[in-house]
N, C-alpha and C positions, 0 to 999 in steps of 0.2 A: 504494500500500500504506500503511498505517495504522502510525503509531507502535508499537502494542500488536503489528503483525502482520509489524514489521520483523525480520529473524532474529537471533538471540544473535551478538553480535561478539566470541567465545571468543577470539581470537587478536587483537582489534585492542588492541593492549597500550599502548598511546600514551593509551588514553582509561582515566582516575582508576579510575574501579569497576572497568576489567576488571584493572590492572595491583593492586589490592586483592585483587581474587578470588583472583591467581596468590598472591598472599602469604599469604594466610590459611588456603586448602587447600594448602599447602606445608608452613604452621606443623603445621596438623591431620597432616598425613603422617609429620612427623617425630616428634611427641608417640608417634601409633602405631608406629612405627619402634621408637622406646627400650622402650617398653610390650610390646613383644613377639619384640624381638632377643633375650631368651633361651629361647622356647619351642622352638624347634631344635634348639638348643644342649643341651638339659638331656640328652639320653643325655652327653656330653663334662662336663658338670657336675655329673653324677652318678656318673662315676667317677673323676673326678678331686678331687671332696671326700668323695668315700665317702658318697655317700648313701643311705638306704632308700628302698625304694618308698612306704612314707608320708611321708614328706620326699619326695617328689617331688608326690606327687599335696597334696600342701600348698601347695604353690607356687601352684597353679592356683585355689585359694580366695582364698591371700593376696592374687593380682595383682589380685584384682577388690574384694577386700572394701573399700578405701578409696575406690574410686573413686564410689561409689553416695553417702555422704554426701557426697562431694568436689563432686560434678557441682550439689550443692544451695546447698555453700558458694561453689563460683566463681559458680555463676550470682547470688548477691546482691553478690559483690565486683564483678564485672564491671558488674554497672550502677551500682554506687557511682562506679567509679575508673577503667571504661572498659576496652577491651578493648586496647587498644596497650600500656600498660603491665601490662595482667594476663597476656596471652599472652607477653609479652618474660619477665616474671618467672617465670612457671612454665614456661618453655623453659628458662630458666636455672637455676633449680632441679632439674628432674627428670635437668637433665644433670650437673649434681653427682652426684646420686643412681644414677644410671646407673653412674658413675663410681666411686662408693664400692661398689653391688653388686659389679663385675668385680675389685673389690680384698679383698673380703670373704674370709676365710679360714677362718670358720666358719658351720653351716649356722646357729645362730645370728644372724651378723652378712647374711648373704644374704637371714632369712626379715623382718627391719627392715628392710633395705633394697629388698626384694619389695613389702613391703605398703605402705613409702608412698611407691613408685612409682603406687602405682595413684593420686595424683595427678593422673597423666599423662592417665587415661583422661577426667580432665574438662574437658582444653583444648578438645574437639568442641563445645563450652558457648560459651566465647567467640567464636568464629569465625562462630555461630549471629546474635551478636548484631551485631559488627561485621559482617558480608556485608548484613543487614536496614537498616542506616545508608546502606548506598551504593546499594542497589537499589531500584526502585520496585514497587509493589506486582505490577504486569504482568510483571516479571522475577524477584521474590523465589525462587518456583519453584522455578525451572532456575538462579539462582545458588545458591539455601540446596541444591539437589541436585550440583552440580558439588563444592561444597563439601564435604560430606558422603560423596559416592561416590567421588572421587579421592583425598580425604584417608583416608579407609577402606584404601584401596588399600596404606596403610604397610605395615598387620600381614601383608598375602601378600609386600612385597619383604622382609620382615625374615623373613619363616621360609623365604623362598628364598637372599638373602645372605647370611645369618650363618654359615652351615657352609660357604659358597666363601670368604669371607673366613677364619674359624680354622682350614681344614685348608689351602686352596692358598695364601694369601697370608702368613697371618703363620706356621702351622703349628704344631705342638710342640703342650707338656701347656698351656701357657697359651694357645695358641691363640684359645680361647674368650674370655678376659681383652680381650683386646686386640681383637678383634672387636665387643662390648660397650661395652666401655670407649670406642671409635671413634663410637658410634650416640651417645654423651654429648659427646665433644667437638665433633660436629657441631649439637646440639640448642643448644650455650652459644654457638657462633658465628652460629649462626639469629637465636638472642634479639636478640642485637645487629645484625644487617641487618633482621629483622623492626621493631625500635623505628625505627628511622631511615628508614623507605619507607612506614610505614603513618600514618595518622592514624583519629581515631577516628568521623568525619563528615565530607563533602564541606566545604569552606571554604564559610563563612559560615552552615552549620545549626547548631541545636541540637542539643546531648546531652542528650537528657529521662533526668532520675535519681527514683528512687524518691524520693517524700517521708521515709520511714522506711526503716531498714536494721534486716536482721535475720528480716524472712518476705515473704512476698507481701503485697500489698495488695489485697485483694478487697473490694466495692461493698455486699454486703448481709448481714443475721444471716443468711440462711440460706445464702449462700456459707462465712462465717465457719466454720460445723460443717460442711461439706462440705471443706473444704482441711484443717481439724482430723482428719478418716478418712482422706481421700485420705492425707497425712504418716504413719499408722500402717506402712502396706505397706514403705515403706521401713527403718524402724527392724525390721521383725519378719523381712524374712530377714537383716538383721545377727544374730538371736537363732540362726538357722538355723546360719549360717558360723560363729558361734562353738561351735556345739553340734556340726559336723562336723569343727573339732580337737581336741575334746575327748575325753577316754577312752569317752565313748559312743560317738563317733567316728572317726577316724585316730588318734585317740590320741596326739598333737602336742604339744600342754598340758595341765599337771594338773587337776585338777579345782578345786582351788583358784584358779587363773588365769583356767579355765572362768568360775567365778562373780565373780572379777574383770569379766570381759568382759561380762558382763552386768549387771553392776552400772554398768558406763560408758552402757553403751545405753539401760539404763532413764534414766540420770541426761539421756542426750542428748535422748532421748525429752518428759523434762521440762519440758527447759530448752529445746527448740525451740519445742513448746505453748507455754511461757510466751510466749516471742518473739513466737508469731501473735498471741498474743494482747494484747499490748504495743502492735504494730501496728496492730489492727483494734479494736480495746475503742473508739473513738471510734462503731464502728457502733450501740453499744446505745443511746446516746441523740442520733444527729444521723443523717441521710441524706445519702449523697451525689449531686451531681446527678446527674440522669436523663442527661445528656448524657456524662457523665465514667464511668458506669456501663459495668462489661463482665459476659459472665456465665462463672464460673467451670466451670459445666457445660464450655463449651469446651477446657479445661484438664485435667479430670477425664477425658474422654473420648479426647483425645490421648493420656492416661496409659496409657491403658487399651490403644489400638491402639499405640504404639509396643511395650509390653511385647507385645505379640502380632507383632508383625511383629521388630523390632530384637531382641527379647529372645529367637526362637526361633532365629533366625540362630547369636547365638550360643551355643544349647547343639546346633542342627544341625553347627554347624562342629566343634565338639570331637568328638561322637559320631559320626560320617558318616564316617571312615575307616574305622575300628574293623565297624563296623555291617557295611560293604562288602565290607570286607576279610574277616570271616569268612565272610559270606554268598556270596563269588564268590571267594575264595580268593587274592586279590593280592599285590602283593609291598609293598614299602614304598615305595616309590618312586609306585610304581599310587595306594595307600593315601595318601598324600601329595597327588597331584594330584586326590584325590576330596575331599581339603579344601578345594582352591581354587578346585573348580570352583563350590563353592555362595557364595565370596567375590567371587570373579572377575569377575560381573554387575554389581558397585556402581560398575564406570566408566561403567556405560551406565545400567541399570537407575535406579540412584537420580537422577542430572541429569534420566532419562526420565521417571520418575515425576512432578519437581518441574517440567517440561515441560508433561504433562498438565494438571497441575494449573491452572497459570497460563491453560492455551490452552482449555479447555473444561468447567474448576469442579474445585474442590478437595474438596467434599461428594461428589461423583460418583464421582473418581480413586481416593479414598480407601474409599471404601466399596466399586467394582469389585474395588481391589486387594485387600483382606482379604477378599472371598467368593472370591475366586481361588485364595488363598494356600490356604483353608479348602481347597476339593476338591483342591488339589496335598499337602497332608497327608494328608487321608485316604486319598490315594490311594499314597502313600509308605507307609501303613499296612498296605497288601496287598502291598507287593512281597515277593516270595520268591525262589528261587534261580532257579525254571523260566520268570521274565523275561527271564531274560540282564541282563547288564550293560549293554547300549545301551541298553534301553530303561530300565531302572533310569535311568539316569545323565540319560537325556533331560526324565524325570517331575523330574527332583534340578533340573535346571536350567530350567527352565522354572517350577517353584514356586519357586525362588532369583528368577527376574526379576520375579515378584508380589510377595515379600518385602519386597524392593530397593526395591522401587518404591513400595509404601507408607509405607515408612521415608521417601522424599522424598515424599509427599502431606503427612505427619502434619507437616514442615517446612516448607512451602509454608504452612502455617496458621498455627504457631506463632507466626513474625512480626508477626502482621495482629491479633494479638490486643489489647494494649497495649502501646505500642512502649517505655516506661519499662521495665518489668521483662519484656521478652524474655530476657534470661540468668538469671532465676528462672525462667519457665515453661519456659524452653529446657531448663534444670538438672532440671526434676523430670521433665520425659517423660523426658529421657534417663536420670536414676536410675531410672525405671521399667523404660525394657528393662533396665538390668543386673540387677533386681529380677527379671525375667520370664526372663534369662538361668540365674540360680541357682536358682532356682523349678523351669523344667524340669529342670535337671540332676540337681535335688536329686528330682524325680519319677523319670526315669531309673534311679535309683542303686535304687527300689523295684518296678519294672514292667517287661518285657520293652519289647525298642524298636519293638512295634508299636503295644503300649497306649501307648508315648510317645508317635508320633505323632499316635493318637488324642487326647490331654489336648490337644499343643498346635493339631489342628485343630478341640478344644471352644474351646480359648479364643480361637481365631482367628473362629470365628462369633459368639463373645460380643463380640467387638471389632466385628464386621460387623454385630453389630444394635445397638449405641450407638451406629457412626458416621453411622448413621441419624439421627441427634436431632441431630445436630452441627448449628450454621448457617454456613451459605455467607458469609464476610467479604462484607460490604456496604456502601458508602459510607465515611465516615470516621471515625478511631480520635480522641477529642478528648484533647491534652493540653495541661499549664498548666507553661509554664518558671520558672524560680526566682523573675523579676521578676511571675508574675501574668499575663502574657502566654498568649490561650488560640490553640492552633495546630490545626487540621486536617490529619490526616493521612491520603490517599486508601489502601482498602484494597482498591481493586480497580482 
């Protein structure tokens, strides 16, 4: 048997990369762990600080709205300053922040310390790029999916734990508090067993860091205004999220606040442009070499299938109980287990995907899975009452393992692009799904949920016919260490 064709050694933990794996989708686990310990919680949270129903449904914009330009800023920190010391610090960080929400005594002091949690959501960034350092191009795959699918796995044990821990274990009105507050002390003692067991490359490799800090680095002028539109999509549902607490809105902040909030957006909006363009302004009058060139189209079109795959996930997950539940009548509990049946998949499904990918082409896996994902929408689109629940649930889960699975294809690629700024291209597909996340829901909130699943099984085809153009990684990624030194690195 052939190196390429030896099987994954998941458990042989004696050997560097795999006892790395176990730490980094650990790290990933527990990020989503704190990120999502209070969505269970919040009936106990809401009447325990006297909340309204807009103050609740606030909460669910706040948690994600940080994390879409977050996921942009780690991924340039993380290739400045590496990923051992960036996941140690935002482990430590967010468990602070954990810690100050369960202490928070106004919805006030809850809805700051909500929103910049959503920090948390862009530790899946780092993890991205350290797993890419330890694995070779024939395993990236099935590690960048193991990573991704088990660490995913946090947000179902935290909205399964958090309410065994505040009623049976600590009990009482603080309950909640102290369950919480528990998911933070554990994320500050990670930080520090995660610095001490990880490094950021195998001994003796290079850490390739961007030449410039601040945006991507891309090869050509017409790259340049292609990353320039690409960056718009993410700034414009920040105008969205701000315009849904707004008295147009939930009515959460004044309208004075409102125009605040867009006034910050527009300015980031600015000041990012200027960045790319700080970065890349050498393209107007010098080329760079042919060899050192990648094409951005790559990039662009991963943007595009993760927001289709990753991004519907998450507004299927919030809507799919609800949806079920009125349409078959279940109880809450029922309703509860029809959210995690469509999360559930991403132990198997996502490593599986990034399995495929490795073992029989990544262009192929990727594009199978989003025409798959496409007819399990549309076909979610006709379900009605006179289905039954089996087969409803059968159609739910079987479009969840397409999903899943494409989310580990569009990573299986990501790595093999430029291995310097992996945690910038890592950063913007994943701001993408969270973009594609609010995108649907924010559709949702205007269209019955049949037309919902029809938008997101339009954009699921529109993902299927650009991942068509994509090119299959081939041969070697060329990069130049800090001495000048040019290295080869296999991407297949």
């Amino acid at each position: 048997m052939s190196a390429a064709r030896k099987p994954f050694p998941l458990f042989s933990v004696s050997e560097p990369r795999i006892r790395v794996l176990h730490f980094t989708w650990l790290a990933f686990f527990i990020t989503f762990l704190i990120w999502f310990a209070h969505v269970s919680l919040m009936p106990m949270i809401k009447t325990s600080m006297h909340l309204t129903d807009a103050q609740v449904k606030a909460f669910l914009i706040l948690n994600v709205a940080l994390t879409i330009p977050a996921r942009i800023l780690i991924g340039i920190l993380v290739d400045k300053y590496g990923p051992r010391a960036s996941y140690s610090i935002l482990l430590a960080l967010c468990g602070v922040l954990c810690i100050g929400f369960a202490a928070a005594q106004t919805f006030e002091q809850l809805a700051v310390m909500r929103f910049l949690l959503g920090l948390t959501g862009a530790g899946f960034v780092i993890g991205i790029r350290l797993v890419s350092e330890w694995f070779p191009a024939r395993e990236v795959g099935i590690a960048e999916g193991i990573y991704g699918g088990w660490g995913n796995f946090g947000a179902a044990i935290a909205k399964i734990s958090m309410p065994i821990l505040a009623v049976t274990v600590f009990g009482g009105e603080f309950g909640w508090r102290y369950a919480i507050g528990l998911t933070g002390v554990i994320a500050i003692i990670y930080s520090m067993i995660f610095y001490r067991n990880v490094s950021d490359t195998p001994k003796g490799a290079t850490y390739f860091k961007p030449k410039k800090a601040g945006g991507l680095e891309v090869t050509t002028k017409r790259d340049l205004f292609a990353y320039v539109l690409m960056n718009l999509p993410i700034y414009m549902i920040l105008y969205v999220l701000a315009w849904r607490l707004s008295p147009s809105g939930l009515n959460i902040i004044s309208e004075m606040f409102a125009m605040l909030c867009y006034a910050i957006i527009t300015f980031l909006v600015v000041w990012q442009t200027w960045k790319i363009w700080l970065v890349n302004r050498h393209l107007m009058h010098e080329e760079v070499p042919k060899a050192q060139r990648y094409k951005f189209k790559q990039v662009a079109i991963l943007n595009l299938a993760y927001l289709a795959c990753f991004g519907s996930e998450i507004a299927i997950v919030s809507m799919l109980p609800m949806f079920f539940g009125d349409m078959f009548h279940l109880s809450p509990m029922a309703m509860g287990l029809m959210a995690g049946s469509f999360t559930i998949m991403n132990l198997v499904a996502r490593p599986g995907g990034g399995w495929l990918s490795d073992r029989i082409g990544r262009r192929k896996v990727l594009v199978s899975c989003l025409a798959l994902q496409t007819i399990g929408y549309l076909l979610l689109s006709n379900v009605s009452e006179s289905w039954g629940i089996t087969l409803a649930v059968a159609v739910t889960l079987v479009t969840s393992i397409f999903v899943q699975a494409a989310c580990g294809a569009v990573y299986s690629i990501v790595p093999l692009i430029q291995r310097r700024m992996t945690g910038q291209i890592a950063g913007m597909a994943g701001a993408y799904g969270n973009v594609g996340g609010v995108l649907f829901l924010t559709v949702l909130s205007f269209v019955s949920p049949h037309m919902f699943f029809v938008v997101i099984a339009g954009m699921s085809a529109a993902a299927f016919i650009a991942a068509n153009f994509i090119d299959e990684p081939k041969g070697h990624m060329v990069e130049v260490d800090e001495h000048g030194n040019v290295q080869m690195i296999a991407v297949e």
